[in-house]
N, C-alpha and C positions, 0 to 999 in steps of 0.2 A: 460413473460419477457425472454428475451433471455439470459442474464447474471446472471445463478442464482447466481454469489457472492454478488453481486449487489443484488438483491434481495432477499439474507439471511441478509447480512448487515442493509438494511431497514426493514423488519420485524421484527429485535432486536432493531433498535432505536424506532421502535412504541412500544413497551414494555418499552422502558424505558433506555436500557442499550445505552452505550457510545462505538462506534465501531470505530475501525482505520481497515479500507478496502487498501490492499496493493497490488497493481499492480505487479505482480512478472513475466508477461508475458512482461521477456522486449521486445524479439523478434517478437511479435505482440499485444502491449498497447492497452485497449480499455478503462480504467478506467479516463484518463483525459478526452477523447472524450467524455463518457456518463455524465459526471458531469459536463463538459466545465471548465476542468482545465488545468494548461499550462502545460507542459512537459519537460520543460526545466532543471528541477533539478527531483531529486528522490529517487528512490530506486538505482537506478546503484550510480548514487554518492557515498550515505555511504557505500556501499559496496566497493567504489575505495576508498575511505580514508576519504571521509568529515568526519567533527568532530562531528556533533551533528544531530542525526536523529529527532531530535525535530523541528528543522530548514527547517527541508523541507517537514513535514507534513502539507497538506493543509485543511482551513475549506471548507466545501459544502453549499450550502441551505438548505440542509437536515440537522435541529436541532439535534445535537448527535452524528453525522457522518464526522469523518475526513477521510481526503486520504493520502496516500502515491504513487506518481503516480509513474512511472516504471524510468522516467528519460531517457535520451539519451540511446542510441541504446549501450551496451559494444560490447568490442572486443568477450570476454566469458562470456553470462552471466549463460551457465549451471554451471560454473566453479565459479562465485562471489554467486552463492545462496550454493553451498557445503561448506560456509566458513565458520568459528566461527561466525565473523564481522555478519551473516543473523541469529545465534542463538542467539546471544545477543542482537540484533533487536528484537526478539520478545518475548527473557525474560524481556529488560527493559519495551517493551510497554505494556506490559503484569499486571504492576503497574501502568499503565496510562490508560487504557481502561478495562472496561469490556471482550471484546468480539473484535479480531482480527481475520478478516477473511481475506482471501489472495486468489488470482485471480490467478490463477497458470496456464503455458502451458500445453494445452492437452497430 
């Protein structure tokens, strides 16, 4: 497989555990593509201000496995992942999932 996040993420849900896999590559997305999910909201969102990252987690076909896709293209998104707003993202999801792995630019 070519995406190992994608491919760590599903080797914890065949164990058992509850993953929220997070597109954080906004400037080149590939997590709604490989899951056939929309893109339309995401990670850039909460990071511009939405209120509730809960909201725009998506489920997969893969039992145990949510998404959080990357969302529209920001103006900065080196700049929206350096924020509080992306550390509290994954202290709260961090009480809702086992295991958050994140898809990150090279």
């Amino acid at each position: 497989m070519r995406w190992p996040s994608l491919a760590l993420a599903i080797s914890l849900v065949r164990i058992g555990r509850k993953v929220l896999l997070v597109d954080a590559d906004m400037r080149s997305p590939s997590v709604n593509e490989l899951l056939e999910l929309a893109n339309d909201h995401g990670l850039s969102y909460y990071l511009a201000g939405a209120d509730d990252w809960r909201n725009l987690v998506q489920s997969t076909d893969i039992v145990g496995l949510s998404a959080l896709t990357a969302g529209p293209l920001p103006p900065a998104s080196a700049a929206l992942l350096a924020t509080q707003r992306f550390n509290g993202l994954i202290a709260e999801a961090s009480g809702a999932y086992d295991h958050i792995v994140i898809d990150a630019p090279p």
